[in-house]
N, CA, C and O atoms as CSV, one atom per row, in Angstrom:
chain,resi,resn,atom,element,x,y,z
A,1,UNK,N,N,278.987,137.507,29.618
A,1,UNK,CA,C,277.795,138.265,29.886
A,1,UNK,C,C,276.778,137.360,30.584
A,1,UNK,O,O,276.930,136.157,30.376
A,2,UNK,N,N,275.982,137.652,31.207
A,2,UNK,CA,C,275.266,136.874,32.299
A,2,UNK,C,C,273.848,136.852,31.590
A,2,UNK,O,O,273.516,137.667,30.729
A,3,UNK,N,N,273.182,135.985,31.983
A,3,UNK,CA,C,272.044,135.453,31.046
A,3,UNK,C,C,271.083,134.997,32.277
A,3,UNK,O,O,271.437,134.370,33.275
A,4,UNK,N,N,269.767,135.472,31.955
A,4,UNK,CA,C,269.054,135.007,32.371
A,4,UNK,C,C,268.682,133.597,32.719
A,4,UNK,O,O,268.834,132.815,31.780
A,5,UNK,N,N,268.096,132.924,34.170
A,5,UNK,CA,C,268.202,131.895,33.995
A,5,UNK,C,C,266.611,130.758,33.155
A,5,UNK,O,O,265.585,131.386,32.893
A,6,UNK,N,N,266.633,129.846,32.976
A,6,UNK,CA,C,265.587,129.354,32.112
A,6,UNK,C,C,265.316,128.048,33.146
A,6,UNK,O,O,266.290,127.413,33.550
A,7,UNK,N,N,264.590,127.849,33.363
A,7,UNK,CA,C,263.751,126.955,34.333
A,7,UNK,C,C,263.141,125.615,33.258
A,7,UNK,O,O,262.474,124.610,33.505
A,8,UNK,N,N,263.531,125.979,32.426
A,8,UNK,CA,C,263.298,124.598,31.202
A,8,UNK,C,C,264.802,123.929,31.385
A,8,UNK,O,O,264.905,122.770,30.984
A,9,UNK,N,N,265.630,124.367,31.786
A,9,UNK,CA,C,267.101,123.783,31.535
A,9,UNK,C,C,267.576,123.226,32.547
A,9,UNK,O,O,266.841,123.265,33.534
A,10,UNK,N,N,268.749,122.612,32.687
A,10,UNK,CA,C,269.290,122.221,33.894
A,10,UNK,C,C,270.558,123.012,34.195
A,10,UNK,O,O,271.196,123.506,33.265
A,11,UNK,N,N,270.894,123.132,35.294
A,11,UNK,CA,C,271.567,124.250,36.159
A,11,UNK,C,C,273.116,123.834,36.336
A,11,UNK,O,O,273.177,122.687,36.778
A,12,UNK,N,N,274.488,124.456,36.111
A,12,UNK,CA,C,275.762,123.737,36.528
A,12,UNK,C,C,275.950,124.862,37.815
A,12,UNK,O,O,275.263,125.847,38.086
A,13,UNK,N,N,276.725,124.506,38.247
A,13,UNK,CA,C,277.029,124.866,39.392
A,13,UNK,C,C,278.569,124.186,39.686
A,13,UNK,O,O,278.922,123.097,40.140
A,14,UNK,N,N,279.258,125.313,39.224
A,14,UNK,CA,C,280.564,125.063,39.245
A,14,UNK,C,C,281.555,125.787,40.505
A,14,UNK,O,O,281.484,127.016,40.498
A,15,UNK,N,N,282.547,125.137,41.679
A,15,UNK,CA,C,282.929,125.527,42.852
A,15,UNK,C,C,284.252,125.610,42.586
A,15,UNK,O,O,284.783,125.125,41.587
A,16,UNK,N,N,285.011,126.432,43.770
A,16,UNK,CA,C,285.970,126.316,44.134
A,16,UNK,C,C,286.462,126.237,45.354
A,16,UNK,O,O,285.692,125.799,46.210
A,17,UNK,N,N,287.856,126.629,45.776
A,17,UNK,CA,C,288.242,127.308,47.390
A,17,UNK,C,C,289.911,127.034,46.878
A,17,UNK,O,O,290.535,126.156,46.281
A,18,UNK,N,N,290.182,128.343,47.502
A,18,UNK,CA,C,292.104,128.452,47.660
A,18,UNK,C,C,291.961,128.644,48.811
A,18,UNK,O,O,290.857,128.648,49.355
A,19,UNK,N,N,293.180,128.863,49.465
A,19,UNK,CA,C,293.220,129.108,51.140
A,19,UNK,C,C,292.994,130.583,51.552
A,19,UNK,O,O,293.309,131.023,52.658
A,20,UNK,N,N,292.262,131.505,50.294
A,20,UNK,CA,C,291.722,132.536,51.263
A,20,UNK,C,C,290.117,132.880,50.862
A,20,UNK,O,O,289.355,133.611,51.496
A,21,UNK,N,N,289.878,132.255,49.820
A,21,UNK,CA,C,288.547,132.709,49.100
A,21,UNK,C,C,288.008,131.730,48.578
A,21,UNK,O,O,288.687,130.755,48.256
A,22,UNK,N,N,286.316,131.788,48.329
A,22,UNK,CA,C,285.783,130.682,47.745
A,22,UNK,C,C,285.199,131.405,46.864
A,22,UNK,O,O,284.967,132.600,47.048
A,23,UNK,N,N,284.747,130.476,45.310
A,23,UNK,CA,C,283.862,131.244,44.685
A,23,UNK,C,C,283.111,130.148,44.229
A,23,UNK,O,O,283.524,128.988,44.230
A,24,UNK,N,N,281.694,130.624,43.727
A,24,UNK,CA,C,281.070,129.466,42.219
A,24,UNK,C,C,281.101,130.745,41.010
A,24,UNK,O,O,281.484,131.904,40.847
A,25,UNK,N,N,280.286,129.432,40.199
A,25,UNK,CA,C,279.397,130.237,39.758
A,25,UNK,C,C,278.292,129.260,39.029
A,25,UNK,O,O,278.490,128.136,38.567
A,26,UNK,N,N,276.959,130.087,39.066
A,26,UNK,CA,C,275.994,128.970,38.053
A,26,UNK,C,C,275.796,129.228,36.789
A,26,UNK,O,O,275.895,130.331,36.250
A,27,UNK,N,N,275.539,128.303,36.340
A,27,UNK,CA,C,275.666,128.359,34.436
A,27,UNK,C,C,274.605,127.918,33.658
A,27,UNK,O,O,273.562,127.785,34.299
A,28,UNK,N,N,274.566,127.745,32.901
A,28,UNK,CA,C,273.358,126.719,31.950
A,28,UNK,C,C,273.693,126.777,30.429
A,28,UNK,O,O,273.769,127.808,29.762
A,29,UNK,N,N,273.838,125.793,30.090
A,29,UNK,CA,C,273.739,125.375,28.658
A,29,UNK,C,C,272.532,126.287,28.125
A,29,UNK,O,O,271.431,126.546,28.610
A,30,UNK,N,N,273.313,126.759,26.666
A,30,UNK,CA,C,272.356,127.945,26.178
A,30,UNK,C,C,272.483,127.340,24.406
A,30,UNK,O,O,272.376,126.115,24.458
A,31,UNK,N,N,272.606,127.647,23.435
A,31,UNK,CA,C,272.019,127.573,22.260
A,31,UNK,C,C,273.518,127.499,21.508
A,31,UNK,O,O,273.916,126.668,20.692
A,32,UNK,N,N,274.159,128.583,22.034
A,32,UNK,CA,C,275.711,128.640,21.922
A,32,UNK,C,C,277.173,128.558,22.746
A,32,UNK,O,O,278.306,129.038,22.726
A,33,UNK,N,N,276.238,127.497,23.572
A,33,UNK,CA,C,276.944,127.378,24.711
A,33,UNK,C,C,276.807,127.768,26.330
A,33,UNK,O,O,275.699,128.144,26.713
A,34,UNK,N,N,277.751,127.699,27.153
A,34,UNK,CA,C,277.904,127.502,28.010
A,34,UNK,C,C,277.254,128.911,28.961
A,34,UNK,O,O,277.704,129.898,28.380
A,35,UNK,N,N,276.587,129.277,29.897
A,35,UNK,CA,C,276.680,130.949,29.768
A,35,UNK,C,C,276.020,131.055,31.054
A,35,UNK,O,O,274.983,130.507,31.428
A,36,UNK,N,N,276.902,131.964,31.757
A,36,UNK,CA,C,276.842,132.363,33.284
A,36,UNK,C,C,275.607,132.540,33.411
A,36,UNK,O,O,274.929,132.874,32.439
A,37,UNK,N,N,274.867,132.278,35.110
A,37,UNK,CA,C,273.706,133.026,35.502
A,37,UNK,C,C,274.371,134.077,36.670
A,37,UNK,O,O,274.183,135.269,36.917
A,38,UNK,N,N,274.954,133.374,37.064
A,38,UNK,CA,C,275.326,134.227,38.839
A,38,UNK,C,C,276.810,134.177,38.872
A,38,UNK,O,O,277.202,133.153,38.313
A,39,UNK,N,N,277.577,134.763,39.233
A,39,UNK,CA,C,278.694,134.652,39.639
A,39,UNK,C,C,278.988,135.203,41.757
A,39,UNK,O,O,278.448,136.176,42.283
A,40,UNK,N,N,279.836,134.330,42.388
A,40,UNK,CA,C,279.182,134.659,43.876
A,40,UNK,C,C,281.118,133.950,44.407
A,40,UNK,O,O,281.756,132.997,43.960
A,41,UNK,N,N,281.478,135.030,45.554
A,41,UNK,CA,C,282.707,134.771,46.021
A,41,UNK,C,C,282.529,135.573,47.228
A,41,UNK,O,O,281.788,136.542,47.392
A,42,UNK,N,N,283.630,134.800,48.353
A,42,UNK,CA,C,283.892,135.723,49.405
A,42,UNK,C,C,285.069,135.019,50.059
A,42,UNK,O,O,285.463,133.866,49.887
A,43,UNK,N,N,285.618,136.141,50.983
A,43,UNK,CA,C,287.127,135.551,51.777
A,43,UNK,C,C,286.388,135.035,52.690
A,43,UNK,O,O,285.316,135.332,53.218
A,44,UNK,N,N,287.729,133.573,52.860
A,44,UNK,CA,C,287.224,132.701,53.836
A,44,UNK,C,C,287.692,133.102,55.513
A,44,UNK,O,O,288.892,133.371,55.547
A,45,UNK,N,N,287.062,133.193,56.794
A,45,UNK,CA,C,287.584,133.671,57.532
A,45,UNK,C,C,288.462,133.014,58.353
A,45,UNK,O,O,288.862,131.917,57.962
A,46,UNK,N,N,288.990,133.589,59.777
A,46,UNK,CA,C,290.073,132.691,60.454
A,46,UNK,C,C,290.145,131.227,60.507
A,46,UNK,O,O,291.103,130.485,60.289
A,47,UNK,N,N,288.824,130.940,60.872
A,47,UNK,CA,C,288.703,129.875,61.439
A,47,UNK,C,C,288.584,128.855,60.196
A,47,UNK,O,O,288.775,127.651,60.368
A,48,UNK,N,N,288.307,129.315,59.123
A,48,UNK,CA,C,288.114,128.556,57.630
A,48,UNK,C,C,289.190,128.483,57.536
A,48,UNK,O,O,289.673,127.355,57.631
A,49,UNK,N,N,290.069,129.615,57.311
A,49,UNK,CA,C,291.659,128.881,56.683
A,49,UNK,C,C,292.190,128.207,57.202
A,49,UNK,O,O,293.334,127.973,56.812
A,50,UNK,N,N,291.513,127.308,58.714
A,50,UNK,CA,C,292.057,126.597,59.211
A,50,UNK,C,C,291.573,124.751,58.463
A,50,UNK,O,O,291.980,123.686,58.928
A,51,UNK,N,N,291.024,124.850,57.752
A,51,UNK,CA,C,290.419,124.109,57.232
A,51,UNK,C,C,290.607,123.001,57.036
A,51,UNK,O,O,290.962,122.957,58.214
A,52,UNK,N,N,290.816,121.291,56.460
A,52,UNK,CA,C,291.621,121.005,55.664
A,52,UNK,C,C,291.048,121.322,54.332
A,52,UNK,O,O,290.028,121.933,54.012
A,53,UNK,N,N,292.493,120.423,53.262
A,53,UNK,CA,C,291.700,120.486,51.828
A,53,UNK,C,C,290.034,120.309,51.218
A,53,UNK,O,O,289.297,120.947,50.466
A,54,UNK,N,N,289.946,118.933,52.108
A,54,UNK,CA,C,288.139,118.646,51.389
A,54,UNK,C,C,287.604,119.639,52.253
A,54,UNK,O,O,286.939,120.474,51.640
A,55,UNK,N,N,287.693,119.847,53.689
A,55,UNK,CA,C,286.888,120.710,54.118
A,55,UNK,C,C,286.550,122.325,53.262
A,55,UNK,O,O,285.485,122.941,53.247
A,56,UNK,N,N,287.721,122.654,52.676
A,56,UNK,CA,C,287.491,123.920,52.216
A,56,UNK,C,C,287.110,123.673,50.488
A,56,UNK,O,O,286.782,124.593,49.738
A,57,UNK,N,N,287.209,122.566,50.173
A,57,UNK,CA,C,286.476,122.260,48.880
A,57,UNK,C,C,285.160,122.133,49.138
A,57,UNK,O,O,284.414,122.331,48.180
A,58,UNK,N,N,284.701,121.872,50.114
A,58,UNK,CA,C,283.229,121.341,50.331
A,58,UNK,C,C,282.532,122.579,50.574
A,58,UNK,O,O,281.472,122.798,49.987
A,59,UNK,N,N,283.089,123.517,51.490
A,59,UNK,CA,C,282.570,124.791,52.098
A,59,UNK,C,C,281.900,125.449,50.761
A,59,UNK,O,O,280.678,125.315,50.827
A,60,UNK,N,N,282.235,125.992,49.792
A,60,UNK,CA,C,281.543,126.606,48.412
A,60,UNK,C,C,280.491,125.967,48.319
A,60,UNK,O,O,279.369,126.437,48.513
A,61,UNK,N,N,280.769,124.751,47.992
A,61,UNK,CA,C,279.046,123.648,47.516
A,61,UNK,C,C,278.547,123.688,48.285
A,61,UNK,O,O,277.428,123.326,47.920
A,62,UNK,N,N,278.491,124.025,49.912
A,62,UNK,CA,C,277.274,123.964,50.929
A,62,UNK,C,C,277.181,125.416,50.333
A,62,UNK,O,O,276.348,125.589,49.443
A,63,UNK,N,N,277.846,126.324,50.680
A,63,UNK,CA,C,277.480,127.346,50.966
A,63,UNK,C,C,276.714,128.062,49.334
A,63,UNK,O,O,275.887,128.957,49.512
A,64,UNK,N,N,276.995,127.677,47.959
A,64,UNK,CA,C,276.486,127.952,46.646
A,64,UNK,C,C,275.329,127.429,46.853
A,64,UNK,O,O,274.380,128.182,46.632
A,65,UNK,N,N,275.012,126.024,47.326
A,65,UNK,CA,C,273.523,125.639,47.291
A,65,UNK,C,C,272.532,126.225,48.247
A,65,UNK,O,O,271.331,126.244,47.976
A,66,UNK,N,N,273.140,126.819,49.634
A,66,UNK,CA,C,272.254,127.748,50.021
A,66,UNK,C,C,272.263,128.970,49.342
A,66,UNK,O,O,271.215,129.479,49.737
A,67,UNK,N,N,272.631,129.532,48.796
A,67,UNK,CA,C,272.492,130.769,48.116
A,67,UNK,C,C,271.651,130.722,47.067
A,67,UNK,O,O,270.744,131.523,46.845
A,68,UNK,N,N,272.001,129.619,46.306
A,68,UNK,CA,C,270.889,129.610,44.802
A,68,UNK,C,C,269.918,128.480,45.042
A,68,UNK,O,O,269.549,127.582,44.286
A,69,UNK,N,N,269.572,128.785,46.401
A,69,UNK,CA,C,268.354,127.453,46.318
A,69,UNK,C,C,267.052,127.629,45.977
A,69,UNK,O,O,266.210,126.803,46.330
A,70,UNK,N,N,266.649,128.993,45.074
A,70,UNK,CA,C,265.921,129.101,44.589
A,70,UNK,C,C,265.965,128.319,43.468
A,70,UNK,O,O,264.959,127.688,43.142
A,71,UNK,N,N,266.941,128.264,42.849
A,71,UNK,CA,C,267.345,127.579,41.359
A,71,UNK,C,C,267.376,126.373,41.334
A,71,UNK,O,O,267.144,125.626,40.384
A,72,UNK,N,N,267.758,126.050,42.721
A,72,UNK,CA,C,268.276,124.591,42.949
A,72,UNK,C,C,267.719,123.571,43.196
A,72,UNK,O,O,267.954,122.459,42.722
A,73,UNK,N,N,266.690,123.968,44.200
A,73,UNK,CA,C,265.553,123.364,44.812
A,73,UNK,C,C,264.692,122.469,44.384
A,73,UNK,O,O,263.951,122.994,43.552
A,74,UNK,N,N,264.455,121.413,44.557
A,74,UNK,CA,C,263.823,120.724,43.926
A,74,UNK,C,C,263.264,120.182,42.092
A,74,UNK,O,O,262.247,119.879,41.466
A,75,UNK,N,N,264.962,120.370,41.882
A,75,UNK,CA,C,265.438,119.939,40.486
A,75,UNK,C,C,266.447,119.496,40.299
A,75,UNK,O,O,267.234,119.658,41.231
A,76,UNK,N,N,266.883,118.869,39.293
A,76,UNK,CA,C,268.280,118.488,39.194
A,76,UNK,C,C,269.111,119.323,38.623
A,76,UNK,O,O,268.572,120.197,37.945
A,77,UNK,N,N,270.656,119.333,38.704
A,77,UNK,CA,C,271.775,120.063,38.558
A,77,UNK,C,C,272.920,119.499,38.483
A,77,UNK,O,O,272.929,118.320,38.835
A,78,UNK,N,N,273.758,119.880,38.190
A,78,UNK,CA,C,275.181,119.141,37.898
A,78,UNK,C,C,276.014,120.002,38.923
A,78,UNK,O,O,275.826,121.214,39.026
A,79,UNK,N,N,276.778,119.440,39.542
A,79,UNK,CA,C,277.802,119.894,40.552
A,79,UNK,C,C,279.172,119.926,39.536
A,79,UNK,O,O,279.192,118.929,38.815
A,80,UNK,N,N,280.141,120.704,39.355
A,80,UNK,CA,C,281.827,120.740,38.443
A,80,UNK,C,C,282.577,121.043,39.652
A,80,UNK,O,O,282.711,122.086,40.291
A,81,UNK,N,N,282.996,119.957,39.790
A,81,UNK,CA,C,284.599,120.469,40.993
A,81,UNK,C,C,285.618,120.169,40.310
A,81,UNK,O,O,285.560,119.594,39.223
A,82,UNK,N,N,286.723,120.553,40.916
A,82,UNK,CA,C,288.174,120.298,40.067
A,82,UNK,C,C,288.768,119.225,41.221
A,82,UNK,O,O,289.713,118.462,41.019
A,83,UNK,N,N,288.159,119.312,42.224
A,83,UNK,CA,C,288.509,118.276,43.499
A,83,UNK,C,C,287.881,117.118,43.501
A,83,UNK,O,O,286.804,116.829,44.022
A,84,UNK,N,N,288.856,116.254,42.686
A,84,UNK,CA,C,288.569,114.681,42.810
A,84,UNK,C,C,287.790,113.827,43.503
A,84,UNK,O,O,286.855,113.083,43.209
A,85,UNK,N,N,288.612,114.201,44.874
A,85,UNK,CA,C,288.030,113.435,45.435
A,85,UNK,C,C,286.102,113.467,45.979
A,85,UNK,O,O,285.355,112.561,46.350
A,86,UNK,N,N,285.899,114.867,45.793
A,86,UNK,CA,C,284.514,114.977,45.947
A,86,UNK,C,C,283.664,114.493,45.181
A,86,UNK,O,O,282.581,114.259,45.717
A,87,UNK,N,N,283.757,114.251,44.106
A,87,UNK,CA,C,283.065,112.869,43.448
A,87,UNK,C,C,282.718,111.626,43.850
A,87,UNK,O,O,282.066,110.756,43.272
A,88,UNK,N,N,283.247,111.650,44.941
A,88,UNK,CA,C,282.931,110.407,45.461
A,88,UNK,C,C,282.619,110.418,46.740
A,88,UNK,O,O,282.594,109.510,47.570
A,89,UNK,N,N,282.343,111.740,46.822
A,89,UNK,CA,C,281.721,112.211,48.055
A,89,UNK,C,C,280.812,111.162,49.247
A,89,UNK,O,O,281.042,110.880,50.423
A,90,UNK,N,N,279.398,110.670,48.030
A,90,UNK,CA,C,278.455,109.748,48.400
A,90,UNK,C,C,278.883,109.033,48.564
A,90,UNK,O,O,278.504,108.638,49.667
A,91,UNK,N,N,279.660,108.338,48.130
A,91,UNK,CA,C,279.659,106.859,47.724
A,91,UNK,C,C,281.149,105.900,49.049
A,91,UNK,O,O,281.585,104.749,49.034
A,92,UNK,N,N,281.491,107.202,50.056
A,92,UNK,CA,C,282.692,107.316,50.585
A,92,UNK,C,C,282.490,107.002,52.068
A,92,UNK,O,O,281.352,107.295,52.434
A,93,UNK,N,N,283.387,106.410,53.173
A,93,UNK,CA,C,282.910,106.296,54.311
A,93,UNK,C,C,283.599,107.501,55.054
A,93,UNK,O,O,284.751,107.641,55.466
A,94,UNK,N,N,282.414,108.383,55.084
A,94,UNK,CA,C,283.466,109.615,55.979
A,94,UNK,C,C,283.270,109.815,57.083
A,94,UNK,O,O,282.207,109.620,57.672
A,95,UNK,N,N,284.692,110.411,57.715
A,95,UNK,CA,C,284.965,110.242,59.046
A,95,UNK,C,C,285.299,111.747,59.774
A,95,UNK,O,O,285.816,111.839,60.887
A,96,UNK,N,N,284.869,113.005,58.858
A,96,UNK,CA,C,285.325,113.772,59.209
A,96,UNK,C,C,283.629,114.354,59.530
A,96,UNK,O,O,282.569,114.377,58.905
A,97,UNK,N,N,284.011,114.687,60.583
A,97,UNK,CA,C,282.244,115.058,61.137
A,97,UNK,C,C,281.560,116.670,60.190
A,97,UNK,O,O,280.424,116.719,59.718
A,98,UNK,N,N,282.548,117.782,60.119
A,98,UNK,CA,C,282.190,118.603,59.306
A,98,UNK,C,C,281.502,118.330,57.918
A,98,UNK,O,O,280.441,118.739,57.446
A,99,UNK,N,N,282.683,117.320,57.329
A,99,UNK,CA,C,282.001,117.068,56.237
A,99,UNK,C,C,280.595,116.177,55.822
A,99,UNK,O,O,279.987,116.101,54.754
A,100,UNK,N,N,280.322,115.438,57.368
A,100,UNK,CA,C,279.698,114.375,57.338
A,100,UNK,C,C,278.246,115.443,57.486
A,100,UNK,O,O,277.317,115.337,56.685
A,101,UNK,N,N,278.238,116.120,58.249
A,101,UNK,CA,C,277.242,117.421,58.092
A,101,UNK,C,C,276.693,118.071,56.856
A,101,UNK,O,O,275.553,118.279,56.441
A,102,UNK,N,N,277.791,118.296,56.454
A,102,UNK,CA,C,277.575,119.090,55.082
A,102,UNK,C,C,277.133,118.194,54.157
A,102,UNK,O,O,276.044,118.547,53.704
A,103,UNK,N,N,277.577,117.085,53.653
A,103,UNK,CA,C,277.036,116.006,53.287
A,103,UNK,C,C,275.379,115.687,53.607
A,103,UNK,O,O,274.600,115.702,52.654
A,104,UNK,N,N,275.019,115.481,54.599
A,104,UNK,CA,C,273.803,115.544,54.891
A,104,UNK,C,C,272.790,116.654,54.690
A,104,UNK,O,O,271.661,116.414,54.262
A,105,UNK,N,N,273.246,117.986,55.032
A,105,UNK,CA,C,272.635,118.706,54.733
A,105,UNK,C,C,272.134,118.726,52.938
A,105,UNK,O,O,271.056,119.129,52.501
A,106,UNK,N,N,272.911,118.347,52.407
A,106,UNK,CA,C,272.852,118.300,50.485
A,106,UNK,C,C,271.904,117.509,49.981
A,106,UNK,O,O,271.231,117.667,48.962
A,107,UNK,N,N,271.896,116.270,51.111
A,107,UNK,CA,C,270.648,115.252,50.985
A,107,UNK,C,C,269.311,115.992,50.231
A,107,UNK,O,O,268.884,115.356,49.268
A,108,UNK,N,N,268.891,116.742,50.421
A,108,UNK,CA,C,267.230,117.537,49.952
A,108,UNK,C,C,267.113,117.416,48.266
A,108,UNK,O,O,266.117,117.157,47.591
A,109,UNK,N,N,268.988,117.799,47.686
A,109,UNK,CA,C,268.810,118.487,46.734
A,109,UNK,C,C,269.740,116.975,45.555
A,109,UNK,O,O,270.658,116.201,45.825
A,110,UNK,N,N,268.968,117.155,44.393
A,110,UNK,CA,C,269.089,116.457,43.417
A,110,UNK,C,C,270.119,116.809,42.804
A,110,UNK,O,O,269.978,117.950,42.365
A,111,UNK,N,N,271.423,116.212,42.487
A,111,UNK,CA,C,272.398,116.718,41.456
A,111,UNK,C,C,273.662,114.862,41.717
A,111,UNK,O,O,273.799,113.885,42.453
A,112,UNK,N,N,274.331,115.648,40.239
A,112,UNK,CA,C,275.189,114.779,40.113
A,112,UNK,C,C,276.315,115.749,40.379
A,112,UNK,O,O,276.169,116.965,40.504
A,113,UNK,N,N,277.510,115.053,40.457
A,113,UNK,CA,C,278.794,115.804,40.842
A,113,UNK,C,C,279.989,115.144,39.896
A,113,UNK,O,O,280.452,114.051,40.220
A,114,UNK,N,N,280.571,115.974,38.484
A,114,UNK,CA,C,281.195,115.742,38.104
A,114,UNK,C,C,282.660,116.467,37.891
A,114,UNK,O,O,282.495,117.680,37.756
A,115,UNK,N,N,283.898,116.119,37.828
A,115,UNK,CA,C,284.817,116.330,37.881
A,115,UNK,C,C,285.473,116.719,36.313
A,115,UNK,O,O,285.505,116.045,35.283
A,116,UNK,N,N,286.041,118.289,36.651
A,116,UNK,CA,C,286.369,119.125,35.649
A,116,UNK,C,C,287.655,119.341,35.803
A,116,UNK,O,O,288.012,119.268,36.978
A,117,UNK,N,N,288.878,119.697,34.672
A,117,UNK,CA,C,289.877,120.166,35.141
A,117,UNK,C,C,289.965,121.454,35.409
A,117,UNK,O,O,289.168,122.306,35.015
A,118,UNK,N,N,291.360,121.726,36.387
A,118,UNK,CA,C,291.197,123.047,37.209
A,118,UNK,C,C,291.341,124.409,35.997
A,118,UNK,O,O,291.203,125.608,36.240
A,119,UNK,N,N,291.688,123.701,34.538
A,119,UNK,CA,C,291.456,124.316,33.760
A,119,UNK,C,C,290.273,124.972,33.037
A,119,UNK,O,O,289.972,126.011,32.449
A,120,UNK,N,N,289.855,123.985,33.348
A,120,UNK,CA,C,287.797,124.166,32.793
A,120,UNK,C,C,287.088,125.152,33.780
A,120,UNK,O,O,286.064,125.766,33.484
A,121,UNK,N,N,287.851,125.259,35.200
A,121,UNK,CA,C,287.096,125.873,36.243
A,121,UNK,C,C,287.592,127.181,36.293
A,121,UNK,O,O,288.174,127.507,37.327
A,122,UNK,N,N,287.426,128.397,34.944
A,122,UNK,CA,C,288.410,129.329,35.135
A,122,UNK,C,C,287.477,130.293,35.926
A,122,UNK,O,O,288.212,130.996,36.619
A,123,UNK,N,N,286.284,130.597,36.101
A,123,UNK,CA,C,285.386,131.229,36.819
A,123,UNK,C,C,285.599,131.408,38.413
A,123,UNK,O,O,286.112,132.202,39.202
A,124,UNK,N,N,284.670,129.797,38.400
A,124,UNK,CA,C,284.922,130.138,39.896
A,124,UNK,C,C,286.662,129.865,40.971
A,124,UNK,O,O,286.854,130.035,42.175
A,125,UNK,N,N,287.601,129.411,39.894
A,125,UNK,CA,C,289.255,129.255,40.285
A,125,UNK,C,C,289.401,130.845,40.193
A,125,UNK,O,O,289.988,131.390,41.127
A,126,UNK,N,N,289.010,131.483,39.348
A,126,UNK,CA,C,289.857,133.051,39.360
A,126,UNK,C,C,289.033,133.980,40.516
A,126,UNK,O,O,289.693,134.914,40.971
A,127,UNK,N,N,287.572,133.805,41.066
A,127,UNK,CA,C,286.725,134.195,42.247
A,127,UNK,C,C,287.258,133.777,43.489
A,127,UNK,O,O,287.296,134.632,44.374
A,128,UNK,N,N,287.800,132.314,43.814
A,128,UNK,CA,C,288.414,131.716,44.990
A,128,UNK,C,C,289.572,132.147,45.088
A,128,UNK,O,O,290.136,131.824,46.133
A,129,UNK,N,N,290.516,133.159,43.935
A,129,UNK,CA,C,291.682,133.228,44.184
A,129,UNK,C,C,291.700,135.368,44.481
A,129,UNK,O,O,292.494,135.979,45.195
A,130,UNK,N,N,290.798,135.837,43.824
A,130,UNK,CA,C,291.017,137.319,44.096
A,130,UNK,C,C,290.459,137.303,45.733
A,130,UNK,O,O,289.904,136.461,46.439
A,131,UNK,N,N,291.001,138.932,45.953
A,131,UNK,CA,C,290.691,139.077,47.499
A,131,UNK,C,C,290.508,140.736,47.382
A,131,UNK,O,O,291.369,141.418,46.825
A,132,UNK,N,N,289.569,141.186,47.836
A,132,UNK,CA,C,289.504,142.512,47.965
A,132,UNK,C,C,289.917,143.299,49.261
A,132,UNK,O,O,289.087,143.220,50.167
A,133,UNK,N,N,290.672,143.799,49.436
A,133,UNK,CA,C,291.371,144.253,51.094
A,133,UNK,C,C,290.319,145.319,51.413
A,133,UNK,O,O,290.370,145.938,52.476
């Protein structure tokens, strides 16, 4: 059930991407846990499924933080990927110009990025994987 969000708390923001759909969703620690604010998905188009892997892991987290950048904006947040290697996103010498974009663009916004298993990510993994024809 989806819960209002609380501006006293800090925000998760959990991503995905399969090769046809991306989803998040945002969350927040509540009293009894863990508990949705937003849930947000869409099919990725031609030119996306052309993607590679990080590229289409990365595509959700640009595209979730423009969407909830009301929430996001100038606070901190926790990033949950199930994709490894994006943890080390910052800290990485990248060479792929898309990502090197997207990367930059994230610069504004305050968060850490921690790594969940693809088990923990049943939200936005089961949003990146439906498709509505």
């Amino acid at each position: 059930m989806l819960r209002l969000p609380d501006s006293a708390k800090e925000f998760i923001l959990r991503t995905d991407a399969s090769d046809i759909a991306i989803g998040t969703v945002l969350l927040q620690d509540g009293s009894d846990g863990v508990h949705p604010i937003a849930y947000m998905s869409r099919k990725l188009n031609n030119a996306e499924r052309n993607y590679s892997v990080v590229e289409r892991e990365c595509l959700p987290i640009v595209w979730a933080i423009s969407k909830f950048q009301l929430c996001l904006y100038g606070r901190s947040f926790v990033l949950q990927t199930d994709h490894r290697p994006l943890v080390y996103l910052n800290q990485s010498k990248i060479t792929n110009a898309r990502v090197m974009k997207w990367a930059s663009a994230s610069q504004p916004y305050k968060f850490r990025t921690e790594s969940i298993r693809g088990s923990g990510n049943v939200g936005a993994d089961f949003l990146s994987r439906i498709t509505l024809e």
